[in-house]
C-alpha positions as CSV (number, residue, x, y, z in Angstrom):
1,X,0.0,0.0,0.0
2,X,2.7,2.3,0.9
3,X,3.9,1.4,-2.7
4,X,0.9,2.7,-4.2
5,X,0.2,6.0,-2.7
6,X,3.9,7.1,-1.6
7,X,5.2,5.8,-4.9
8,X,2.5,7.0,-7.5
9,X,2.4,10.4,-5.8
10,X,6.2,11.1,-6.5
11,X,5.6,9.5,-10.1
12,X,2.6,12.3,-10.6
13,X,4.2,14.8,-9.2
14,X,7.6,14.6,-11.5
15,X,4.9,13.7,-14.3
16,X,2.5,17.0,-13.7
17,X,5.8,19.4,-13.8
18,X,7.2,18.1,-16.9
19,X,3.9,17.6,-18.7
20,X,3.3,21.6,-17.3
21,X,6.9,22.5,-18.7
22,X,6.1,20.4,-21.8
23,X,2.7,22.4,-22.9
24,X,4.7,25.9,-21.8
25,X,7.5,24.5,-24.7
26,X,4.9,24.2,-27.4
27,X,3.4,27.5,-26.8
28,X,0.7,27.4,-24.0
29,X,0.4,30.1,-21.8
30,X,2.2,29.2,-18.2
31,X,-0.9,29.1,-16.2
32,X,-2.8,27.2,-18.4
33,X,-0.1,24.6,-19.1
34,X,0.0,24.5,-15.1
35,X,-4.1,24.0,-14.6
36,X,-4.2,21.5,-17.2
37,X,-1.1,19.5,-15.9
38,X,-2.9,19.5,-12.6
39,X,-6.0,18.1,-13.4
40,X,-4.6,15.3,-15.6
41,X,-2.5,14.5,-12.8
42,X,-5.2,13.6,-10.6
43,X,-6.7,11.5,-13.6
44,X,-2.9,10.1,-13.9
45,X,-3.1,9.1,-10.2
46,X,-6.3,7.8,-9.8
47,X,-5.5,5.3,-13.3
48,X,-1.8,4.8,-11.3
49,X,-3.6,3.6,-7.8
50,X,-5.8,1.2,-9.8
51,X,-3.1,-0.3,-11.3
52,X,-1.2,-0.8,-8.1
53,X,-3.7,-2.2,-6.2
54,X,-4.1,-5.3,-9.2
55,X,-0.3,-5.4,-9.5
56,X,0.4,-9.2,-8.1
57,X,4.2,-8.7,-7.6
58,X,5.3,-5.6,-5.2
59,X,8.5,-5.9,-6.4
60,X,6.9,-5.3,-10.0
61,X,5.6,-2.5,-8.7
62,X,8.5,-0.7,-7.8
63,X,10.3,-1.2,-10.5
64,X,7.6,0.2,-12.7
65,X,7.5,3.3,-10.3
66,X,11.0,3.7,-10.2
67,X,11.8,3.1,-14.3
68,X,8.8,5.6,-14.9
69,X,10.2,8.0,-12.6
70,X,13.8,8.1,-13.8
71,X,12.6,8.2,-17.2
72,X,10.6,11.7,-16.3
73,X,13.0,12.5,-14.3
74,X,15.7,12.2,-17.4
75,X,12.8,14.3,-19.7
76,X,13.1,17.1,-16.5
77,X,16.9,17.0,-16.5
78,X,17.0,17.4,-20.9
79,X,14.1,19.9,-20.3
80,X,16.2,23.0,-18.6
């Protein structure tokens, strides 16, 4: 469980800043790119808690988490 919240909530949150740095690239206005990003991210985490709780393997799990989250986190890093 602590996999699931803990672990999706870091993934959104590195997922909502590049997806709001993403849209600001391609021309959106700042505070719309920002609202946007936002509310998919609570779509993002609602469709990432779902999945966690099937998941059979917690091991699985985390590596999924942690791949996804280095692989934003490498998009942030190129980003700036």
């Amino acid at each position: 469980m602590l996999a699931a919240v803990a672990g999706g909530y870091g993934l959104t949150a590195l997922a909502v800043v590049a997806a709001g740095a993403l849209m600001v690239r391609a021309g959106m206005a700042r505070s719309e790119a920002v609202v946007l990003a936002a509310m998919l991210g609570f779509l993002g985490y609602l469709g990432l808690l779902l999945w966690a709780f099937s998941v059979r393997s917690v091991m699985r799990l985390w590596l999924v988490l942690a791949g996804a989250s280095a692989a934003v986190g490498l998009l942030l890093w190129a980003l700036r």
